[in-house]
Predicted model as a PDB file, atoms N, CA, C, CB and O in Angstrom, pLDDT in the B-factor column:
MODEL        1                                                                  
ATOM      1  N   UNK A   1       1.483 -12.938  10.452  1.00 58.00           N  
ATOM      2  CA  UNK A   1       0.555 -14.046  10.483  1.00 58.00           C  
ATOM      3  C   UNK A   1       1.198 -15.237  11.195  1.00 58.00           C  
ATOM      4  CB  UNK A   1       0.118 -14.427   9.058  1.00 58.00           C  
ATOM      5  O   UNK A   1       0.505 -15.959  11.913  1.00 58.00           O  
ATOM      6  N   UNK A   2       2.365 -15.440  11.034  1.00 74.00           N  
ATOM      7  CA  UNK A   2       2.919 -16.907  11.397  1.00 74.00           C  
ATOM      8  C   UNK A   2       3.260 -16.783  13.528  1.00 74.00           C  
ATOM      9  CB  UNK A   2       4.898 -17.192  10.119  1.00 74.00           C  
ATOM     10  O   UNK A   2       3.218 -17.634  14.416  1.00 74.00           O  
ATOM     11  N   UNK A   3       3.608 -15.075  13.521  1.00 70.00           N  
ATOM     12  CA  UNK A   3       3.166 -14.775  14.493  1.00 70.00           C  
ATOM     13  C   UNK A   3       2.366 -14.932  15.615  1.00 70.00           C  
ATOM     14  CB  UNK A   3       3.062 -14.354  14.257  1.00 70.00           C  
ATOM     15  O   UNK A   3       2.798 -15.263  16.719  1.00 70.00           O  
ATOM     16  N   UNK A   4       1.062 -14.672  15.316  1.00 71.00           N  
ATOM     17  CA  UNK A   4      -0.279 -14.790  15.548  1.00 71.00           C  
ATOM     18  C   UNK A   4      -0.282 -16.473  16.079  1.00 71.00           C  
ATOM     19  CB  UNK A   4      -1.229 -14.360  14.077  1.00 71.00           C  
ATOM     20  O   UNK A   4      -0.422 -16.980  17.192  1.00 71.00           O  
ATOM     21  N   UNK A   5      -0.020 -17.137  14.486  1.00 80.00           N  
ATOM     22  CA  UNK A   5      -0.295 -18.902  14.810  1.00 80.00           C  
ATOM     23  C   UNK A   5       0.498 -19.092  15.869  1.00 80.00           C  
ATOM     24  CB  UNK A   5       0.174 -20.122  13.575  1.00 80.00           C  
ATOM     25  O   UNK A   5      -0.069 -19.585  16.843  1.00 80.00           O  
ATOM     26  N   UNK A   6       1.344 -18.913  15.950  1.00 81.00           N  
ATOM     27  CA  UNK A   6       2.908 -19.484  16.906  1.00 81.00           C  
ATOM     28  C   UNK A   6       2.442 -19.170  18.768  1.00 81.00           C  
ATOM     29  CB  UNK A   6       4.842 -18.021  16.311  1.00 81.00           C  
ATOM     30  O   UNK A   6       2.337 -19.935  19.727  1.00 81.00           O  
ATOM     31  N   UNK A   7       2.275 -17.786  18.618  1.00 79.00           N  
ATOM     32  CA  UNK A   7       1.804 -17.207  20.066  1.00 79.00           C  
ATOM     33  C   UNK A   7       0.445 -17.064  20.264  1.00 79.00           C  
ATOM     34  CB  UNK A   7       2.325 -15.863  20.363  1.00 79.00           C  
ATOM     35  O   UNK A   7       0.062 -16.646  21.357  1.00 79.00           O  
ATOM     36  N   UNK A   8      -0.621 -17.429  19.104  1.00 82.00           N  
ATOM     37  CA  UNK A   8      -1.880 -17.278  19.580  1.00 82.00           C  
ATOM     38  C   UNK A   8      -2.422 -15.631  19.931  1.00 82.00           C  
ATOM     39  CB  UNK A   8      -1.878 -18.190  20.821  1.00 82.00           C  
ATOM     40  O   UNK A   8      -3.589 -15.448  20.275  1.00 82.00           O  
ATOM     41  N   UNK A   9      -1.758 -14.848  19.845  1.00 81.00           N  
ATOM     42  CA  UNK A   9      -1.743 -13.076  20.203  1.00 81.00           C  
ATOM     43  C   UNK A   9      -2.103 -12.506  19.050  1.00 81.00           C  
ATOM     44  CB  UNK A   9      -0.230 -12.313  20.654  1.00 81.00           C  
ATOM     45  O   UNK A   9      -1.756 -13.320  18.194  1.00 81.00           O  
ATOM     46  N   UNK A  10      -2.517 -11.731  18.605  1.00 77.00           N  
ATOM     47  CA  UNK A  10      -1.955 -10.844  17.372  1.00 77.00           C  
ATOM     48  C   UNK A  10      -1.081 -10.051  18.028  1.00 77.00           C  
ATOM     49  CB  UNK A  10      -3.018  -9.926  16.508  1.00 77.00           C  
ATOM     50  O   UNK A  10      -0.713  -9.867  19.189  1.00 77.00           O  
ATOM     51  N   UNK A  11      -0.760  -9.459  16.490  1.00 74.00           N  
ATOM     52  CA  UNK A  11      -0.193  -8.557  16.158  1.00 74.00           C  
ATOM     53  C   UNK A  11       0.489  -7.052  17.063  1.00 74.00           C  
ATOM     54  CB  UNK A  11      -1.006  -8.427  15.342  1.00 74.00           C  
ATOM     55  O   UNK A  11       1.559  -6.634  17.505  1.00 74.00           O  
ATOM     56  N   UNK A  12      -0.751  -6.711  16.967  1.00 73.00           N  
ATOM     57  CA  UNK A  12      -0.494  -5.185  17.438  1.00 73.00           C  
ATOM     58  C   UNK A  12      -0.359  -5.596  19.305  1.00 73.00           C  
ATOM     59  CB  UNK A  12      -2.193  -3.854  16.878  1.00 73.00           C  
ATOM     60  O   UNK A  12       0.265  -4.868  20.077  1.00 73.00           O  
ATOM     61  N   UNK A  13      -0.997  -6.731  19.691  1.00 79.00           N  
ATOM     62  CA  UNK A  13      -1.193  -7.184  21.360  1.00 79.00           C  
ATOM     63  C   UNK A  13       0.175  -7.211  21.663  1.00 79.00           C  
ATOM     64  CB  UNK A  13      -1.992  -8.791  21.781  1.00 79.00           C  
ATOM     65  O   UNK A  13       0.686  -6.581  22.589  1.00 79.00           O  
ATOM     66  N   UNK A  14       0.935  -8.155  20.654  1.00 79.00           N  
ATOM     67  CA  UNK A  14       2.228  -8.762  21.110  1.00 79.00           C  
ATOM     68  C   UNK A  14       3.243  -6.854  21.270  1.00 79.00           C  
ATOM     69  CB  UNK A  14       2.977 -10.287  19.488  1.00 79.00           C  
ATOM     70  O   UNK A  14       3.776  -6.344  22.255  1.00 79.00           O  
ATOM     71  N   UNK A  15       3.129  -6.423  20.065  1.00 78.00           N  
ATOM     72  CA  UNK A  15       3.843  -4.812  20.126  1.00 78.00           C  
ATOM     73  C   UNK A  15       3.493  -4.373  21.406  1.00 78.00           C  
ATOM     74  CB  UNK A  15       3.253  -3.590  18.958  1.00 78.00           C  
ATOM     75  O   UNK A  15       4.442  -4.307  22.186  1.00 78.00           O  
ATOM     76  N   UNK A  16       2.251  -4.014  21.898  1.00 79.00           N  
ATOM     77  CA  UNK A  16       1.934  -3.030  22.577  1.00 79.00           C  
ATOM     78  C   UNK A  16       2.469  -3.591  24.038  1.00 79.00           C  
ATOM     79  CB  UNK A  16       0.405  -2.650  22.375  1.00 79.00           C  
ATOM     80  O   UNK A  16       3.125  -2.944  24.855  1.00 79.00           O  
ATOM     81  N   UNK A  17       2.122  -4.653  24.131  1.00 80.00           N  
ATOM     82  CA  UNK A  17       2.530  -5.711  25.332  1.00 80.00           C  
ATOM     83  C   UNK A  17       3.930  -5.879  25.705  1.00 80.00           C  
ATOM     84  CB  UNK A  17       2.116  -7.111  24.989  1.00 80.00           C  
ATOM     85  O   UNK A  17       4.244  -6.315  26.812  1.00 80.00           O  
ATOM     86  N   UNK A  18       4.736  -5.565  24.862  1.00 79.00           N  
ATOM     87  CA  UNK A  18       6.567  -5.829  25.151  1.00 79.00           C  
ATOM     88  C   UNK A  18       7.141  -4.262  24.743  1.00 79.00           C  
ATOM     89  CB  UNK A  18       7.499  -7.359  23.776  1.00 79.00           C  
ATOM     90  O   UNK A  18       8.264  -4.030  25.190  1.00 79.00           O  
ATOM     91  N   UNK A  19       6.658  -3.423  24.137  1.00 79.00           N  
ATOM     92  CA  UNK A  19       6.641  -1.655  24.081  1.00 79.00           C  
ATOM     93  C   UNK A  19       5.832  -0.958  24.834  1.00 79.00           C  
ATOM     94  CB  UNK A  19       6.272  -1.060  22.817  1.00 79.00           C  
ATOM     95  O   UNK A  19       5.126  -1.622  25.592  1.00 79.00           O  
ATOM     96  N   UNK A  20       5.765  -0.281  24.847  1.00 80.00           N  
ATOM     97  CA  UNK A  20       4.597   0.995  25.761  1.00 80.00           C  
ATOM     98  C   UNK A  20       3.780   1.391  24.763  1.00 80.00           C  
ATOM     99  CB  UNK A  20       5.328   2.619  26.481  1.00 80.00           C  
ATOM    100  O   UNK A  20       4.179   1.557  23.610  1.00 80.00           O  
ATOM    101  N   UNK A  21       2.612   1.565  25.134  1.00 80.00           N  
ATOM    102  CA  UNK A  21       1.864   1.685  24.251  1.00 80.00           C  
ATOM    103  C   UNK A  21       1.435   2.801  23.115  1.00 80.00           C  
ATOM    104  CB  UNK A  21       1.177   1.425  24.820  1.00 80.00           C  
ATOM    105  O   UNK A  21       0.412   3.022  22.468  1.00 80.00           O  
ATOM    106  N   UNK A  22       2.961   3.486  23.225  1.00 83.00           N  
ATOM    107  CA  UNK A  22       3.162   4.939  22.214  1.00 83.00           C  
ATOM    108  C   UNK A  22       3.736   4.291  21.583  1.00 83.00           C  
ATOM    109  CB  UNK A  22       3.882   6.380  22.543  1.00 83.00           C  
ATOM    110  O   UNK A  22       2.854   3.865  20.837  1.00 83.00           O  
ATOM    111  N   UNK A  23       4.831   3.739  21.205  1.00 82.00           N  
ATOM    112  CA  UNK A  23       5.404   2.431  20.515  1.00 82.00           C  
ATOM    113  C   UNK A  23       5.211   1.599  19.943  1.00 82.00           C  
ATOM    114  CB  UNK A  23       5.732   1.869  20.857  1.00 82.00           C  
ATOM    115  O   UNK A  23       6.005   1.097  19.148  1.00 82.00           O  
ATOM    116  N   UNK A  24       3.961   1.168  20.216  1.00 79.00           N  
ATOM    117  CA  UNK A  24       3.231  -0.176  19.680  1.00 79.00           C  
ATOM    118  C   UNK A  24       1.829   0.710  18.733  1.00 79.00           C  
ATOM    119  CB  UNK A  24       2.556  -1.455  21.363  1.00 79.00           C  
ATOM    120  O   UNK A  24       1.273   0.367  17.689  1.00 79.00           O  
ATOM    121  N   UNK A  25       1.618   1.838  19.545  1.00 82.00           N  
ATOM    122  CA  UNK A  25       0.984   2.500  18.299  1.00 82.00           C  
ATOM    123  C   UNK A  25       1.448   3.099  16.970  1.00 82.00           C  
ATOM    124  CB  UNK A  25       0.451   3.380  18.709  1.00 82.00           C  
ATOM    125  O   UNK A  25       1.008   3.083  15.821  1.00 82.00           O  
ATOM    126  N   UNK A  26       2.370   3.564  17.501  1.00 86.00           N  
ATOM    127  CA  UNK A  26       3.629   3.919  16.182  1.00 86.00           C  
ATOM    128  C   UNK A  26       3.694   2.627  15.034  1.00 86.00           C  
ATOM    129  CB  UNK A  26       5.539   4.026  17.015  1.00 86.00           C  
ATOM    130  O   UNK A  26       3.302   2.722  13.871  1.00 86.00           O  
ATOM    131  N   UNK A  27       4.149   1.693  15.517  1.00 82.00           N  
ATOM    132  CA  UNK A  27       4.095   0.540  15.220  1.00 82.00           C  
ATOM    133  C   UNK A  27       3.398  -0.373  13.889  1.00 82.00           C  
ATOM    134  CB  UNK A  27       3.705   0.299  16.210  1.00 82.00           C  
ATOM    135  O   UNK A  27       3.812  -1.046  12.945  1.00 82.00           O  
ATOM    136  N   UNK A  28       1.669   0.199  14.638  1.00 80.00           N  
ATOM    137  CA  UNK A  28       0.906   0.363  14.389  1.00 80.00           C  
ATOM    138  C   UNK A  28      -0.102   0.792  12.960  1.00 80.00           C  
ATOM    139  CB  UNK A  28       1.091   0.714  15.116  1.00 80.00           C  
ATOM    140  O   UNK A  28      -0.878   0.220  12.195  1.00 80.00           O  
ATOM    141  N   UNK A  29       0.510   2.262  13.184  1.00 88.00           N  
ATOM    142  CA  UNK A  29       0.547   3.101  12.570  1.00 88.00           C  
ATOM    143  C   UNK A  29       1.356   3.185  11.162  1.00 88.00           C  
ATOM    144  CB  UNK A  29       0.789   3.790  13.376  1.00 88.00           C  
ATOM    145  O   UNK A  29       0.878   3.415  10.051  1.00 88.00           O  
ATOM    146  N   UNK A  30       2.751   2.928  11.519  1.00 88.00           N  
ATOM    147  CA  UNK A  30       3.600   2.971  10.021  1.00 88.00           C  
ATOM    148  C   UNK A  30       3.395   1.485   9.351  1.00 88.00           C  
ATOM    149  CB  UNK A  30       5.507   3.288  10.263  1.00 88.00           C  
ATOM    150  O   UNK A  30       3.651   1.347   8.155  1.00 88.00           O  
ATOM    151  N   UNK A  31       2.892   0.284  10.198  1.00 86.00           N  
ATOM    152  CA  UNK A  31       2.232  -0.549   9.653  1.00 86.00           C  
ATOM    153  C   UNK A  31       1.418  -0.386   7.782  1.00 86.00           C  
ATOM    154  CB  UNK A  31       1.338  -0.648  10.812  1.00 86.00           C  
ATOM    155  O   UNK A  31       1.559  -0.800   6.631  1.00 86.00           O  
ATOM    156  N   UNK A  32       0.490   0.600   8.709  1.00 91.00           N  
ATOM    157  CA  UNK A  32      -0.690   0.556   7.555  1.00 91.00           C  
ATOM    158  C   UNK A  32      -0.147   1.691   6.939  1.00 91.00           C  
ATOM    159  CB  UNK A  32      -2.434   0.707   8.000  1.00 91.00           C  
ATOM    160  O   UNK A  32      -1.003   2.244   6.248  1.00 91.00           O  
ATOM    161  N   UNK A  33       1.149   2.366   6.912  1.00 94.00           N  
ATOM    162  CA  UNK A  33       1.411   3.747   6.141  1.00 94.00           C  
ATOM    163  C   UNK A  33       2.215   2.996   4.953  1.00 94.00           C  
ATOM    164  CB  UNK A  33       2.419   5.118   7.107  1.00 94.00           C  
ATOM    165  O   UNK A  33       2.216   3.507   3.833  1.00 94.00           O  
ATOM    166  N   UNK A  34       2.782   1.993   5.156  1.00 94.00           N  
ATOM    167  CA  UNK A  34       3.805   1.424   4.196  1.00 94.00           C  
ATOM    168  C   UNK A  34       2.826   0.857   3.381  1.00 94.00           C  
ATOM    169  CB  UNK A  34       4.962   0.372   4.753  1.00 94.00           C  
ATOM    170  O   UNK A  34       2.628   1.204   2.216  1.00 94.00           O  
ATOM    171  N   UNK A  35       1.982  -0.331   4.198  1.00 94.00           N  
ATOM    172  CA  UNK A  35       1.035  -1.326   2.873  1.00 94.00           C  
ATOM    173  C   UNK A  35       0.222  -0.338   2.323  1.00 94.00           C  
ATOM    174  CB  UNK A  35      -0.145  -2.749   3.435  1.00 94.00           C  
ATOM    175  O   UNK A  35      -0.381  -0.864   1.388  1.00 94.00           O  
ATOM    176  N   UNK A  36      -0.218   1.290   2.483  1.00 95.00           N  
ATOM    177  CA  UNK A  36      -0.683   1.838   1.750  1.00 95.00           C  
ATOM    178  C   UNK A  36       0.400   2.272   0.570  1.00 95.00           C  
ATOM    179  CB  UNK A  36      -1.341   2.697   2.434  1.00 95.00           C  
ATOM    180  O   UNK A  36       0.023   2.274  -0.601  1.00 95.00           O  
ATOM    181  N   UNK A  37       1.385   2.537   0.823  1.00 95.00           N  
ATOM    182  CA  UNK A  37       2.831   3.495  -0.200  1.00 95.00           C  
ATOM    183  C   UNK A  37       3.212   1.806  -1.199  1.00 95.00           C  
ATOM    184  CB  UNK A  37       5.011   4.338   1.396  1.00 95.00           C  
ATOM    185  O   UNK A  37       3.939   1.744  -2.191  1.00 95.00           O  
ATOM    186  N   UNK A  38       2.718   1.019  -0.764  1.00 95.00           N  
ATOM    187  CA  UNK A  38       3.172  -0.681  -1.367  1.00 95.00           C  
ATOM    188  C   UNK A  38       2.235  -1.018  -2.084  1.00 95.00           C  
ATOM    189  CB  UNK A  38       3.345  -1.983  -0.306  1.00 95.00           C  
ATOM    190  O   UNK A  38       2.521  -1.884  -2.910  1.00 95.00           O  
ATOM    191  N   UNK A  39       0.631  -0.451  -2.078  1.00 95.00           N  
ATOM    192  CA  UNK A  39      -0.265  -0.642  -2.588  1.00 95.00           C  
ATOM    193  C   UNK A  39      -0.189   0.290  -4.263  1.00 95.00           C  
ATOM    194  CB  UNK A  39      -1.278  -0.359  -1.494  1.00 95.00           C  
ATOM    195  O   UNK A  39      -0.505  -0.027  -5.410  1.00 95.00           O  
ATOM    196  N   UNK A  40       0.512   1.783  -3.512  1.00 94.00           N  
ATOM    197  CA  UNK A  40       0.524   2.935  -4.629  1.00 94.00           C  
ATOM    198  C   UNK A  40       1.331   3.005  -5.494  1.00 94.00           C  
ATOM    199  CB  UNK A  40       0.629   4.071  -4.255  1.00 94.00           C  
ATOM    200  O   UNK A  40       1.256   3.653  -6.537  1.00 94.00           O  
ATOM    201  N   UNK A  41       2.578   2.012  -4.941  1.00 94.00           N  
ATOM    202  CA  UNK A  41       3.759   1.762  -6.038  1.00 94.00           C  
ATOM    203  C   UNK A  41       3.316   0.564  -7.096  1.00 94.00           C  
ATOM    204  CB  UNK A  41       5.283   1.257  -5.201  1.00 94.00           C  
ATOM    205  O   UNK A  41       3.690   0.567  -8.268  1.00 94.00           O  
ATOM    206  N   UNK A  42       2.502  -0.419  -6.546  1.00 93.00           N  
ATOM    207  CA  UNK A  42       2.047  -1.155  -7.488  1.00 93.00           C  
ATOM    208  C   UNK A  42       1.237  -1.024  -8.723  1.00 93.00           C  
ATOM    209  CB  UNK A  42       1.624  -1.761  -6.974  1.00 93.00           C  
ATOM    210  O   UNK A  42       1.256  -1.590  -9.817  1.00 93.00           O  
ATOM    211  N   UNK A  43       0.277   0.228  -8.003  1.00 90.00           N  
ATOM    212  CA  UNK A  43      -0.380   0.787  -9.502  1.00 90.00           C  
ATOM    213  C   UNK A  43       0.271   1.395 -10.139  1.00 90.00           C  
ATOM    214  CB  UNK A  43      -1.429   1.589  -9.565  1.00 90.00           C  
ATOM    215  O   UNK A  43      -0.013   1.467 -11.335  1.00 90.00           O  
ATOM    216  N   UNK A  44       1.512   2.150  -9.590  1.00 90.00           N  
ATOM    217  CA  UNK A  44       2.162   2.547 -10.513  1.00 90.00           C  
ATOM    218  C   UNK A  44       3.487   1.516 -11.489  1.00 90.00           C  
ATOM    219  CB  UNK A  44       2.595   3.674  -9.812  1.00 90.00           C  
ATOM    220  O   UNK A  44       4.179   1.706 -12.489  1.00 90.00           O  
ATOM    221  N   UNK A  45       3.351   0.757 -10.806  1.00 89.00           N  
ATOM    222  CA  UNK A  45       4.276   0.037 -11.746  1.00 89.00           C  
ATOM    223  C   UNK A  45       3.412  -0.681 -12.429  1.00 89.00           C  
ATOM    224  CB  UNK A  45       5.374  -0.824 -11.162  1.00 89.00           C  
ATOM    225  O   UNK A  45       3.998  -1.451 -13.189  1.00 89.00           O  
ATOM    226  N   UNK A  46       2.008  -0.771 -12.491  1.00 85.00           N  
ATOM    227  CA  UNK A  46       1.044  -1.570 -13.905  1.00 85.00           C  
ATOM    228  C   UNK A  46       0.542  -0.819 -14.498  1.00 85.00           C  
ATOM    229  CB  UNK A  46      -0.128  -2.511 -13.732  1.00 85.00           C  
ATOM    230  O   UNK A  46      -0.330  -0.963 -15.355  1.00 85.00           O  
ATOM    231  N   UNK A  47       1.165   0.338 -14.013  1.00 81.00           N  
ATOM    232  CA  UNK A  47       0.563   1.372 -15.506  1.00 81.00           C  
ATOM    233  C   UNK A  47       1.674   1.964 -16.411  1.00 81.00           C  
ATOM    234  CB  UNK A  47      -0.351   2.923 -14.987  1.00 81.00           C  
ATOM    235  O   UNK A  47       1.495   2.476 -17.517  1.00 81.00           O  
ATOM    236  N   UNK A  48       3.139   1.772 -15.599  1.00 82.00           N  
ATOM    237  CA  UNK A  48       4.008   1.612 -16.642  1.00 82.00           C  
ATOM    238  C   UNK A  48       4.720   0.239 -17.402  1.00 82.00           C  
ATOM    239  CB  UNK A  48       4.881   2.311 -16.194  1.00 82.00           C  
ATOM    240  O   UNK A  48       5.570   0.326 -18.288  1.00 82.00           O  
ATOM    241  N   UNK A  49       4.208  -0.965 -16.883  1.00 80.00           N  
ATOM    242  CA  UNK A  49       4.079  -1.828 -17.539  1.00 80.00           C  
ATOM    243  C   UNK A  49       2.735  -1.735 -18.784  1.00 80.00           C  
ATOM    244  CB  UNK A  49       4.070  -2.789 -16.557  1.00 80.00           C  
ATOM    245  O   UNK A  49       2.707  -2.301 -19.877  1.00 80.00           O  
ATOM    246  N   UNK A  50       2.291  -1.347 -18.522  1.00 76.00           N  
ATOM    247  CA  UNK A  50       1.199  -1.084 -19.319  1.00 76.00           C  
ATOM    248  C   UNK A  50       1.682   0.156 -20.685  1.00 76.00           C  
ATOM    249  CB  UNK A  50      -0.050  -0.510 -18.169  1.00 76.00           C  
ATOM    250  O   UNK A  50       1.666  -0.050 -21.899  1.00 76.00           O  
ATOM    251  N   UNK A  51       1.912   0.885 -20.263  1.00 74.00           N  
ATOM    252  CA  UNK A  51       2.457   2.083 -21.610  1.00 74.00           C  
ATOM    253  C   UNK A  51       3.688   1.080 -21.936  1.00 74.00           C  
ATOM    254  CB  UNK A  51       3.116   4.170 -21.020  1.00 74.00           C  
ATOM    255  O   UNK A  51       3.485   0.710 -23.093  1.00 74.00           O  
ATOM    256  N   UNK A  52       4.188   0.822 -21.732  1.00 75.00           N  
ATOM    257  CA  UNK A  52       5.759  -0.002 -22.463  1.00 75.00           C  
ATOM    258  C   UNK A  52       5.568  -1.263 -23.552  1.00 75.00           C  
ATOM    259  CB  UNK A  52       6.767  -0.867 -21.044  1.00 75.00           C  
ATOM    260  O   UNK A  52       6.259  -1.799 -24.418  1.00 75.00           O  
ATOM    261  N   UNK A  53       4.174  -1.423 -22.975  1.00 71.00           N  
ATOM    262  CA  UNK A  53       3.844  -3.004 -23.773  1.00 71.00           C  
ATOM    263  C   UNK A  53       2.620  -2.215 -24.699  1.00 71.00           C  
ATOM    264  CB  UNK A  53       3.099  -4.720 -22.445  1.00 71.00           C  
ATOM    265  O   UNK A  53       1.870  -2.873 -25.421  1.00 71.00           O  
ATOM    266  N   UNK A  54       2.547  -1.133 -24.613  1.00 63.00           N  
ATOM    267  CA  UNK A  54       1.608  -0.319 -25.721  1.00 63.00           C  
ATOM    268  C   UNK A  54       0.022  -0.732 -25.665  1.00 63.00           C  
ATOM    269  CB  UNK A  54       2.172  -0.689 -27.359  1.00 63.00           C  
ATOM    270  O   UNK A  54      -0.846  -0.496 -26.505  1.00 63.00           O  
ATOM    271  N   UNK A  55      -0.082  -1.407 -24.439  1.00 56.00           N  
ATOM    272  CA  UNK A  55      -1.278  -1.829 -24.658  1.00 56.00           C  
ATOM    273  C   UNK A  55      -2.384  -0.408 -24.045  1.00 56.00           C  
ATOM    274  CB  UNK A  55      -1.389  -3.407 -23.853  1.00 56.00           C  
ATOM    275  O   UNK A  55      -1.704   0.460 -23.497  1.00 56.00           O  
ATOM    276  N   UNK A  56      -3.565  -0.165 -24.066  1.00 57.00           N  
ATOM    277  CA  UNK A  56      -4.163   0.706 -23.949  1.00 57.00           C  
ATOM    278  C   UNK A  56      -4.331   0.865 -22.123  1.00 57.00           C  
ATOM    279  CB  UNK A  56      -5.326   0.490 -24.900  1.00 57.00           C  
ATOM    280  O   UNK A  56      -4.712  -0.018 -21.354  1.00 57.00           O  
ATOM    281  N   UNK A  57      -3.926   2.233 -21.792  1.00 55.00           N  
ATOM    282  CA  UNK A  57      -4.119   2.540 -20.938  1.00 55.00           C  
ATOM    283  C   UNK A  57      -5.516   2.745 -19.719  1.00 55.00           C  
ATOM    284  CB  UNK A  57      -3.589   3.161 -21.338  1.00 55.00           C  
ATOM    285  O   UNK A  57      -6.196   3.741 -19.966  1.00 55.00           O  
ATOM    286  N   UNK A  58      -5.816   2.204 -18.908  1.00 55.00           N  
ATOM    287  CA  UNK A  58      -6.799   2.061 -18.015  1.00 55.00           C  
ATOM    288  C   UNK A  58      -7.155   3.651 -17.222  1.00 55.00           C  
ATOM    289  CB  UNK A  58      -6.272   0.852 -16.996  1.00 55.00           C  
ATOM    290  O   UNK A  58      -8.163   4.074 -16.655  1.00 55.00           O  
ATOM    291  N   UNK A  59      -5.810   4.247 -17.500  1.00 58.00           N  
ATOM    292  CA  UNK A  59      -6.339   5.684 -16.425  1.00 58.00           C  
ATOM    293  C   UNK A  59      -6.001   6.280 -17.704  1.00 58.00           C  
ATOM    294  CB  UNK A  59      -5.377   6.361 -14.658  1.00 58.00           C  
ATOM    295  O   UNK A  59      -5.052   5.823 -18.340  1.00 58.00           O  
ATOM    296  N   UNK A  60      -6.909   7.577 -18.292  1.00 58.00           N  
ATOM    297  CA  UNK A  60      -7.089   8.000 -19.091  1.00 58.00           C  
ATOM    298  C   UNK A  60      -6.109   9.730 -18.948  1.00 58.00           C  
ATOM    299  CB  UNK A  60      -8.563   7.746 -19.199  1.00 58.00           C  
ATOM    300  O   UNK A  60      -6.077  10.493 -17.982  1.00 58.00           O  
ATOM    301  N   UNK A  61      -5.383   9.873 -20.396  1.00 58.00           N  
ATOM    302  CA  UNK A  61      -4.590  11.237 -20.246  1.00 58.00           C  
ATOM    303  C   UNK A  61      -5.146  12.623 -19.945  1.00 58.00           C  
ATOM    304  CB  UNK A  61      -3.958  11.449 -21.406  1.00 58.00           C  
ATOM    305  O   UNK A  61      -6.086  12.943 -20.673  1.00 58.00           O  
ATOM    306  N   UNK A  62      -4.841  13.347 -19.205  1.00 58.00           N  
ATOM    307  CA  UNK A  62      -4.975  14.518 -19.186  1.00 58.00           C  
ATOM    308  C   UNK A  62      -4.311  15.731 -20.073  1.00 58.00           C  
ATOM    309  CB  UNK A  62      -4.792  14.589 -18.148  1.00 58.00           C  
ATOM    310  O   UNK A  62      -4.383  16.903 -19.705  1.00 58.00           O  
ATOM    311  N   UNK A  63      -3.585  15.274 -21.413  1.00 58.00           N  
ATOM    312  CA  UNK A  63      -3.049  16.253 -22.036  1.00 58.00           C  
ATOM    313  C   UNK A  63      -3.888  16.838 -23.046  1.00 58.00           C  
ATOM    314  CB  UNK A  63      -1.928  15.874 -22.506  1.00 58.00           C  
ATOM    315  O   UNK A  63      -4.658  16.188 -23.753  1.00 58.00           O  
ATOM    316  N   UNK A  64      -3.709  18.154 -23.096  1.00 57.00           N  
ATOM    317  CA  UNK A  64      -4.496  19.301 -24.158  1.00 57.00           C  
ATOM    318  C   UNK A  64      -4.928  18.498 -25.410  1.00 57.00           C  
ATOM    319  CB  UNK A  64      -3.376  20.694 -24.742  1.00 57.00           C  
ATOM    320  O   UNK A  64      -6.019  18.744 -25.925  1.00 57.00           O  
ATOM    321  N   UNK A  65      -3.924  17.328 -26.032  1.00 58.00           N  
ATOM    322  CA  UNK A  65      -4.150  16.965 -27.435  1.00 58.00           C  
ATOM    323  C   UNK A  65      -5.287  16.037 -27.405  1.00 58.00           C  
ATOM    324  CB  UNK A  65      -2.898  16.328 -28.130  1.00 58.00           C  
ATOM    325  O   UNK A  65      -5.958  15.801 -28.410  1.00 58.00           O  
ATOM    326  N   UNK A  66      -5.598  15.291 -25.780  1.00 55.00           N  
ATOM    327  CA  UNK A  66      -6.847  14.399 -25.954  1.00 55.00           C  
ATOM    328  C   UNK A  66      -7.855  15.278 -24.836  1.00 55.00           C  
ATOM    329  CB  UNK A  66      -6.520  12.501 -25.494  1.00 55.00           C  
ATOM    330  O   UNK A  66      -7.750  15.714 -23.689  1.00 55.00           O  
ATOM    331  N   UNK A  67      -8.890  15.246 -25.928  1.00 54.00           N  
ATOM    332  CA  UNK A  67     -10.130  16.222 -24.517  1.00 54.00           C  
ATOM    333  C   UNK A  67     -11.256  15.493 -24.581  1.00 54.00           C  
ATOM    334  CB  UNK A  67     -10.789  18.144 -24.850  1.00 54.00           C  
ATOM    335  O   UNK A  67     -12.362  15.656 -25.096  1.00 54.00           O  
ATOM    336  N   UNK A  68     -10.406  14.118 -23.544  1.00 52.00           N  
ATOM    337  CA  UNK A  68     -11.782  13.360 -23.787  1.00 52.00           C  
ATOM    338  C   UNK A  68     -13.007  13.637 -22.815  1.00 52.00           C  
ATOM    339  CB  UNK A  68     -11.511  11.826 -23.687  1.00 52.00           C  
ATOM    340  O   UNK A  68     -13.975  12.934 -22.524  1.00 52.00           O  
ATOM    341  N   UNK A  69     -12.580  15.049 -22.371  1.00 53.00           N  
ATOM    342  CA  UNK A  69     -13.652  15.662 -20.847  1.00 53.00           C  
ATOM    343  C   UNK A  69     -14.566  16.155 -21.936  1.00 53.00           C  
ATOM    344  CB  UNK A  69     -12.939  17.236 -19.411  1.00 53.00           C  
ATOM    345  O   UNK A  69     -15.655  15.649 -21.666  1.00 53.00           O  
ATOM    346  N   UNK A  70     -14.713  17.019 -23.236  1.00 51.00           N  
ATOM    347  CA  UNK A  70     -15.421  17.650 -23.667  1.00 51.00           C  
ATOM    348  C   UNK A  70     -16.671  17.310 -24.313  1.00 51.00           C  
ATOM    349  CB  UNK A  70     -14.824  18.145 -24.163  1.00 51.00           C  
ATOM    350  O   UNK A  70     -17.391  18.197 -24.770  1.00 51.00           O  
TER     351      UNK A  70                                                      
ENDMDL                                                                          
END                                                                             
């Protein structure tokens, strides 16, 4: 972002523009692969904040002893 303000370009323009554009897609690409794996670690760390503080769980168990499918 501060990027963007500074040079007026985005993002992916400024990559592709000073790399080749296999590079800047790559770039690109592992971009949105991380803020997805950053997104998935977060739910997982509020759902084990969540069992530790005993408070009731939001995603529901799949073990034999609760069948709350039935």
């Amino acid at each position: 972002m501060r990027l963007g303000a500074v040079t007026g370009v985005g993002h992916a323009k400024l990559i592709i523009g000073a790399l080749r554009p296999l590079l800047g897609w790559f770039s690109v690409g592992d971009l949105f692969l991380l803020n997805f794996l950053t997104i998935v670690t977060e739910f997982i760390g509020v759902s084990l904040a969540l069992g530790y503080s005993a408070s009731p769980s939001t995603w529901p168990s799949r073990s034999p002893q609760s069948a709350w499918w039935r």
